[in-house]
C-alpha positions as CSV (number, residue, x, y, z in Angstrom):
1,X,-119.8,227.9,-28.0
2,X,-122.5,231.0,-28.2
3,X,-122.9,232.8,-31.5
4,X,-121.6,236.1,-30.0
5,X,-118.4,234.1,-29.2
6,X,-118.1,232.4,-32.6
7,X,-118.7,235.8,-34.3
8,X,-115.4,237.2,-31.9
9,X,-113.0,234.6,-33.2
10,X,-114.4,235.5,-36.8
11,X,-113.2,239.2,-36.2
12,X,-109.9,238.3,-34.8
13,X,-109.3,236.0,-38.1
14,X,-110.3,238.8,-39.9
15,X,-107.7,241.1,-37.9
16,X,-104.6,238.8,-38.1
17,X,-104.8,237.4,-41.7
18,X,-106.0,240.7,-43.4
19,X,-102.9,241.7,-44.0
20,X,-102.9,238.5,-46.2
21,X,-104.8,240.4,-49.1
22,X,-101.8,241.5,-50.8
23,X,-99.6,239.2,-52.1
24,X,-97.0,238.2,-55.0
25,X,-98.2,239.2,-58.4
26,X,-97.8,235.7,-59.6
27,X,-100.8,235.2,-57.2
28,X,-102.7,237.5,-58.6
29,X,-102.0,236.7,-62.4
30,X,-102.8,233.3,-61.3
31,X,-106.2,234.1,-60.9
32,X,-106.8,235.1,-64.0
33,X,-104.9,232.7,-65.7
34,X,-105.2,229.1,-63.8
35,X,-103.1,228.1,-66.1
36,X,-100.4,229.9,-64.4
37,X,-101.0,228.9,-60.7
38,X,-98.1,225.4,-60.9
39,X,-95.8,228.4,-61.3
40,X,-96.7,229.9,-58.3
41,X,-94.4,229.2,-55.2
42,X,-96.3,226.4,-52.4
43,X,-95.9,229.9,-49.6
44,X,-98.1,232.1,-52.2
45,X,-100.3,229.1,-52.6
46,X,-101.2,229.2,-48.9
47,X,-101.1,232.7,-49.0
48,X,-103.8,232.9,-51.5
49,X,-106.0,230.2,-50.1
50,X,-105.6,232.0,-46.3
51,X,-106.9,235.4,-48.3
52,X,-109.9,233.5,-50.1
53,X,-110.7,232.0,-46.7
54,X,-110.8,235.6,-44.7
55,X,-113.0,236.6,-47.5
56,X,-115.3,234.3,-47.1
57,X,-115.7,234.8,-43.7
58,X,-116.0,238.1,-44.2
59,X,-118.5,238.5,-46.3
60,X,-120.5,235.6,-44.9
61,X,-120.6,233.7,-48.1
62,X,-119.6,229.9,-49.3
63,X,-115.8,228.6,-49.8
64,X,-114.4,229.4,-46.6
65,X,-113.6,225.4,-45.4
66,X,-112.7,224.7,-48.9
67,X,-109.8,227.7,-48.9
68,X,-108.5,226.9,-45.0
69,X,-108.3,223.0,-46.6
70,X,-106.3,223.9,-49.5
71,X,-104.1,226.5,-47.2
72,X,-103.8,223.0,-45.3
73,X,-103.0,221.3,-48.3
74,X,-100.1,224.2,-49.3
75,X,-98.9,224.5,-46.3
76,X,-99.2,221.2,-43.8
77,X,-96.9,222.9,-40.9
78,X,-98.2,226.6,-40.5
79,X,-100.7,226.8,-38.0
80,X,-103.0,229.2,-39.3
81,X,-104.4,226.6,-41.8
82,X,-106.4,224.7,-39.2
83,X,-106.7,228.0,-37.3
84,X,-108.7,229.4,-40.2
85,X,-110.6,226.2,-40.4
86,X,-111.5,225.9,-37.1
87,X,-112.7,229.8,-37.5
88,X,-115.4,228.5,-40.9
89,X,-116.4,225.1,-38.9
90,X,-117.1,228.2,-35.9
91,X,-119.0,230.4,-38.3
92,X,-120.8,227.5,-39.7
93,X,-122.2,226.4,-36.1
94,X,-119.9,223.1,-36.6
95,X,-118.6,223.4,-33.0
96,X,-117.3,219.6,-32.8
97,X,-115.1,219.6,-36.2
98,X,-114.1,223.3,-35.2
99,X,-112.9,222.2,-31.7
100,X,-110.5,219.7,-33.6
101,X,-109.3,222.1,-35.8
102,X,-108.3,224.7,-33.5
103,X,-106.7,221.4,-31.3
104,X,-104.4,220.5,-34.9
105,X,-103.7,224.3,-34.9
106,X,-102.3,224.5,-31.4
107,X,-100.5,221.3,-31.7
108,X,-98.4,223.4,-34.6
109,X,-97.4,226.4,-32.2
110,X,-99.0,229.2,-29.8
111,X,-98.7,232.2,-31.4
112,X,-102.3,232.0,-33.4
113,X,-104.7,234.5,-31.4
114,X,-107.7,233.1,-32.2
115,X,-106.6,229.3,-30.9
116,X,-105.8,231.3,-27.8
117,X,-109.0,232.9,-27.9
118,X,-110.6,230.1,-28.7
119,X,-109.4,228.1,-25.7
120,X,-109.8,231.1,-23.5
121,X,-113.4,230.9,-24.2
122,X,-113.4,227.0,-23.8
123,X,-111.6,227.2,-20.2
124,X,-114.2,230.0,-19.0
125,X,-117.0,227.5,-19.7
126,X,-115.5,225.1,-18.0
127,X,-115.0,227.3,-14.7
128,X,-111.2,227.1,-15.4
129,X,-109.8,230.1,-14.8
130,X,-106.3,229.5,-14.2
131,X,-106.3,227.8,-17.8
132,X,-108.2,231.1,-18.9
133,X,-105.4,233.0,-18.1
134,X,-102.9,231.0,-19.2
135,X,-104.8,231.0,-22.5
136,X,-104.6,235.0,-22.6
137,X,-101.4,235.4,-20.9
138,X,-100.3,233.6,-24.0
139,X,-102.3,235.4,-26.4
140,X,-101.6,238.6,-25.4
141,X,-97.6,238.3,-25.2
142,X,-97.7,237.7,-28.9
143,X,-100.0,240.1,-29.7
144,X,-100.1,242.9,-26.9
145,X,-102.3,245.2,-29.3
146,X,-105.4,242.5,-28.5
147,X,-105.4,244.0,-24.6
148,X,-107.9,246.8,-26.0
149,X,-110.6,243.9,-26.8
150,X,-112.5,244.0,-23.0
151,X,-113.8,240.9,-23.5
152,X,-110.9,239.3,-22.5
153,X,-110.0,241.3,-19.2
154,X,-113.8,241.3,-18.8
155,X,-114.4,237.4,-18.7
156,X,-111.7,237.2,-16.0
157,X,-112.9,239.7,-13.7
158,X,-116.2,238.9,-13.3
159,X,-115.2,236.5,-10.5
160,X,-112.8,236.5,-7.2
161,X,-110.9,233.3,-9.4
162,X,-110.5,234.9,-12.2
163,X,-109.4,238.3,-10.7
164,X,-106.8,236.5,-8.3
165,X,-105.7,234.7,-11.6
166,X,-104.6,238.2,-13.2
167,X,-103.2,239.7,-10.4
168,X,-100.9,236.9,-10.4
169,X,-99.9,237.3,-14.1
170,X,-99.6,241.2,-13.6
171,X,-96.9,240.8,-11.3
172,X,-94.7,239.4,-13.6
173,X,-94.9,242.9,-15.5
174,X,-95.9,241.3,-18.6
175,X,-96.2,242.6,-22.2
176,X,-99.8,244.0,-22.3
177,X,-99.8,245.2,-18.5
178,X,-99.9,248.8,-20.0
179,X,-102.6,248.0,-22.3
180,X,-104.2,246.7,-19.7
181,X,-104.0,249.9,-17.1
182,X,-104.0,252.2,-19.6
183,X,-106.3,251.2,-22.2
184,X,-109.6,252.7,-21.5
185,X,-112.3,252.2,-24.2
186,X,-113.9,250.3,-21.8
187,X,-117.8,251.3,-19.9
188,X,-117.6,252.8,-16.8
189,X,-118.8,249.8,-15.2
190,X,-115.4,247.9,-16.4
191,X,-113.3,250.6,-15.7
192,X,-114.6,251.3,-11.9
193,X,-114.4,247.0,-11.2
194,X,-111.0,247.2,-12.8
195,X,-109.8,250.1,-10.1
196,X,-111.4,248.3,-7.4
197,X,-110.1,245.1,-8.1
198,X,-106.4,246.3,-8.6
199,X,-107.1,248.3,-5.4
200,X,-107.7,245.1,-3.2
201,X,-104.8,243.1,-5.0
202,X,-101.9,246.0,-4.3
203,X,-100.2,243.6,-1.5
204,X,-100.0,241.1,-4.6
205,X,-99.1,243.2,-7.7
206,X,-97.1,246.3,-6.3
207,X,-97.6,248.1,-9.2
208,X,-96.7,251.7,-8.3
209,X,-97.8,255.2,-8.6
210,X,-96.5,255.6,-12.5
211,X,-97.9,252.8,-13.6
212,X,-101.5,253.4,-12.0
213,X,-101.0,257.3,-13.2
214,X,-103.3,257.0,-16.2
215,X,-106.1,254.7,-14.7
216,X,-106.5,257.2,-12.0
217,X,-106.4,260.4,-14.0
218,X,-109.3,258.3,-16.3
219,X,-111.5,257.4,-13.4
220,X,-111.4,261.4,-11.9
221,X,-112.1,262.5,-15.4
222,X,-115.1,260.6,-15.2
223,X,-116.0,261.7,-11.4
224,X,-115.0,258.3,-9.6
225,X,-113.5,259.8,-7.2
226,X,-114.0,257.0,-4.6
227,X,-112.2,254.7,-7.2
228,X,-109.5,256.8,-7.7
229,X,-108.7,257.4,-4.6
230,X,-108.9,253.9,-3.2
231,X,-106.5,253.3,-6.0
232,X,-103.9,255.7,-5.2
233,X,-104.0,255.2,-1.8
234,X,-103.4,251.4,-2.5
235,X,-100.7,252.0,-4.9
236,X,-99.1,255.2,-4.3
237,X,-98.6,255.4,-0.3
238,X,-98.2,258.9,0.7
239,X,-99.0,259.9,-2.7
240,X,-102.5,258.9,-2.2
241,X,-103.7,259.2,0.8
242,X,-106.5,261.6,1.5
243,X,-109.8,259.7,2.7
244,X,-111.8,263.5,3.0
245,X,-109.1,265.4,1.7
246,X,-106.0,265.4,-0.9
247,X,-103.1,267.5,0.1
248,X,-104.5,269.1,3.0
249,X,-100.7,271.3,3.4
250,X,-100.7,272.2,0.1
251,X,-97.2,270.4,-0.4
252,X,-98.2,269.2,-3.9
253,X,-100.0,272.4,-4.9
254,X,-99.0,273.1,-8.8
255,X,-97.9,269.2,-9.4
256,X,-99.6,267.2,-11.6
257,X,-101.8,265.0,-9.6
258,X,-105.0,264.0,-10.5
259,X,-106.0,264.9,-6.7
260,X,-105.4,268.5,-5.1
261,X,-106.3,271.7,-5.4
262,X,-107.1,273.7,-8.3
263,X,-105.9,277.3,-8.7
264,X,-108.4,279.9,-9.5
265,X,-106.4,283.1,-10.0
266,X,-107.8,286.0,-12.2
267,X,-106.5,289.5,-12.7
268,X,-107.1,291.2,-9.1
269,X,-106.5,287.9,-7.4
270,X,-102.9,286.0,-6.1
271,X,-102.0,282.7,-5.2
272,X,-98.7,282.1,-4.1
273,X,-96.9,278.9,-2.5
274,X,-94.6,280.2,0.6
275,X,-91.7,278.2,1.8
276,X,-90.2,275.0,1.2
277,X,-90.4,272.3,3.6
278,X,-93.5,273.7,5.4
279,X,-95.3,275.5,2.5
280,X,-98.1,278.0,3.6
281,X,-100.7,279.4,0.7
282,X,-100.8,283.4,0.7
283,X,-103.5,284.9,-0.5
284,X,-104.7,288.3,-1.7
285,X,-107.4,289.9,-3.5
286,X,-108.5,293.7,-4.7
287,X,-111.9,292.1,-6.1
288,X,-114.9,294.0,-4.7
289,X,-116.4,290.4,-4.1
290,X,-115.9,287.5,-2.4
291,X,-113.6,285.3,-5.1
292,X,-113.0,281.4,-5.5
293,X,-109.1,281.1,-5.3
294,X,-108.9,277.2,-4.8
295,X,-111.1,274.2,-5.3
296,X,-110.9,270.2,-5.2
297,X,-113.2,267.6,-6.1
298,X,-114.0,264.9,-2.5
299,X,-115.8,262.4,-1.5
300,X,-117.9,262.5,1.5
301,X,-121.1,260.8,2.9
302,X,-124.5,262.7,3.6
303,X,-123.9,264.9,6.6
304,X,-123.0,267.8,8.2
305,X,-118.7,268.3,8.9
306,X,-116.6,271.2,9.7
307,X,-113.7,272.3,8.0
308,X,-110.7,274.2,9.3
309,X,-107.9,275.5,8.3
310,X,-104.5,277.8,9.9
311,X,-105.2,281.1,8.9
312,X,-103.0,284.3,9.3
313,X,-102.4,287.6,8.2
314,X,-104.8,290.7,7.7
315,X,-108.5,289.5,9.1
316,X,-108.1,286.1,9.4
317,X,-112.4,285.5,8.7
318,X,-111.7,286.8,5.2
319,X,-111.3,283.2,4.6
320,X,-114.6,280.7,3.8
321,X,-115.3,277.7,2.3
322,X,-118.0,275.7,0.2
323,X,-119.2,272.8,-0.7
324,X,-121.3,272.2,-3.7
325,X,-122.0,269.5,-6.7
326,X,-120.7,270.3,-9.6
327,X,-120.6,273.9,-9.5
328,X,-118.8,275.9,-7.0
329,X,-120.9,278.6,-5.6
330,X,-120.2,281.8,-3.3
331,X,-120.8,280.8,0.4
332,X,-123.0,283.4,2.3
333,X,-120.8,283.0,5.8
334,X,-123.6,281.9,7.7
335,X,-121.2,278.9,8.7
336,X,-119.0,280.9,10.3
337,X,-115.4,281.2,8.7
338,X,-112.1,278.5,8.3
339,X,-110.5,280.2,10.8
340,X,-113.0,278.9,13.4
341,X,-114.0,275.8,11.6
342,X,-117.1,276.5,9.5
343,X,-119.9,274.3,9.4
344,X,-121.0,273.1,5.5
345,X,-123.5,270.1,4.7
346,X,-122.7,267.4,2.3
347,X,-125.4,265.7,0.3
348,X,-123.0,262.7,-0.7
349,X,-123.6,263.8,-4.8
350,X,-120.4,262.4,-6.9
351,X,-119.4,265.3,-8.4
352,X,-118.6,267.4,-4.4
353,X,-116.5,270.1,-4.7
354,X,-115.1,272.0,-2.1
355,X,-114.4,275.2,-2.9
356,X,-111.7,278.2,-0.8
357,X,-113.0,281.6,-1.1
358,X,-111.3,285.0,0.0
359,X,-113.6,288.1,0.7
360,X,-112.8,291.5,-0.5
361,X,-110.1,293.3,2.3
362,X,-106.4,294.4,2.4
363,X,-103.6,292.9,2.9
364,X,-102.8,289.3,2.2
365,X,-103.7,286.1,4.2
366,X,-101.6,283.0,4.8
367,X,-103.7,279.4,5.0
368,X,-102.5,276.0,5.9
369,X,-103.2,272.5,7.2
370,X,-107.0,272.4,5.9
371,X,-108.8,269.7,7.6
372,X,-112.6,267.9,7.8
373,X,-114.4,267.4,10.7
374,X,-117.5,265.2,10.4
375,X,-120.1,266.5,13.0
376,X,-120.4,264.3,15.8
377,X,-117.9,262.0,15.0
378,X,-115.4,260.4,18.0
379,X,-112.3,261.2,15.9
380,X,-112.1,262.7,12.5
381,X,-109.0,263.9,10.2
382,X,-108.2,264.6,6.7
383,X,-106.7,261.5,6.3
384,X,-107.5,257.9,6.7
């Protein structure tokens, strides 16, 4: 086993047994009086040799084989003896007499983490990755809090095996699936796989717009819009959909969803949702400039499209669009106008926004069914 991996299993000791550190007060008198220690129950006895032990591994120093023996010695049936042996003979680059160890310790029971971890780490070297995720399937049922570690989720999805392997486990809805979907400490490199991968399993784990809620808020927070998307769409069905464009009739304008249009009303500007089934946006505006009223973030490839949209009501052309990185800015109309399908240019940046803007007139305007037309293209919609 790699030094990286045997310091990991000397941090998960450290995380399960710390909580050894207190114990009885005949424990601690004990130590002060050795005298004392026949009168301290065999439990406490382990207890204080499993404490010595995580001390010794923690500070790097001498004594740690010598306290996970005695612990042994206290305590012949409780796992976590040879589990904290197994974890000094690690630290001590002993890999063979550490390998036996953590085999005595898993002989005693399954609920040890770092014998899981342990053998997690032994079944990835061996290309097993079915025994890998038994391994963590295992660990993490008895302590679902591990999930936020992503070097176990990691290992696994770096290949189609190991990725197929979890799928398979999260459709059971186990324990740590929402540690697993909604734990994000991870890089951006882990998160964006993760999306992907859970993207291309949905005909396996049917996991569900709720469930899949969080991961996709995290990934347009960070601008993966692509990821996001392809994850919704997998997931969520109708709820998703929205290759170009998300909520092109505006039937989801003022939910929560991560996708969809932004309101940008100020003062001298309205935005309000008409009707019920078939809901129409009405607009108006006693700005003396042009004003942003509505925006979303999208994902398009280099190119030129046009975008339309149903437009009624006082002057029709009042109504433009644009399409920016990052920051929306005020179209000059050379494009022509939604009304007539106005020509923009995409650069294919990460962070496009498209943005609706409403010129200075009177009278209110009504806008729906906003779709993109790439330039060229044989067929093109706002959905996939």
């Amino acid at each position: 086993m790699s030094m990286p991996a045997a310091r990991l299993w000397v941090t998960l000791a450290l995380l399960v047994f710390g909580a050894l550190v207190v114990f009885s007060g005949l424990d601690r008198y004990s130590e002060h009086q050795p005298g004392t220690a026949r009168l301290v129950p065999q439990p406490f006895q382990a207890n204080a040799a499993r404490v010595g032990a995580a001390q010794a591994i923690s500070q790097q120093g001498t004594g740690a084989t010598r306290y996970a023996a005695q612990s042994i010695d206290a305590d012949p049936l409780d796992g976590r003896g040879p589990a904290f042996l197994g974890t000094a003979k690690l630290a001590a680059g002993d890999g063979a007499a550490a390998g036996k160890a953590f085999e005595a310790a898993d002989r005693l029971g399954l609920r040890e983490p770092v014998v899981q971890a342990y053998f997690f780490d032994e079944a990835l070297a061996s290309d097993d990755d079915t025994e890998a995720a038994r391994r963590l399937d295992i660990l993490l049922r008895a302590h679902p809090a591990m999930a936020s570690i992503d070097y176990f989720f990691g290992s696994l999805e770096r290949t189609a095996e190991g990725r197929r392997e979890l799928a398979s486990r999260l459709a059971g809805d186990p324990v740590w699936s929402a540690a697993y979907l909604e734990a994000f400490r991870s890089d951006d490199a882990v998160l964006r796989a993760r999306a992907r991968f859970l993207a291309e399993a949905a005909d396996e784990v049917a996991l569900g717009c709720e469930q899949i809620g969080r991961m996709v808020e995290e990934l347009v927070d960070r601008n993966y819009l692509a990821e996001a998307r392809g994850l919704a769409s997998a997931h969520c069905g109708a709820s998703g959909r929205g290759e170009w464009l998300a909520d092109p009739r505006f039937e989801e304008l003022g939910s929560e969803s991560a996708f969809g249009w932004r309101r940008h009303g100020s003062g001298d500007v309205r935005i309000a949702v008409v009707g019920e089934s078939d809901k129409l946006v009405e607009l108006e505006s006693r700005a003396g400039v042009t004003r942003l009223v509505l925006s979303q973030p999208v994902v398009l490839e280099p190119g030129e499209y046009r975008i339309f949209a149903r437009v009624s009501g006082s002057e029709a052309g009042r109504v433009l669009a644009s399409l920016d990185c990052g920051t929306t800015r005020r179209p000059g109309g050379a494009g022509g106008s939604l009304d007539r399908g106005q020509l923009v240019a995409s650069s294919g940046c990460a962070d496009e926004v498209l943005g609706i803007w409403l010129r200075p007139g009177a009278g209110s305007v009504r806008i729906d069914d906003i779709r993109i037309e790439r330039v060229g293209a044989q067929s093109a919609s706002s959905t996939p």
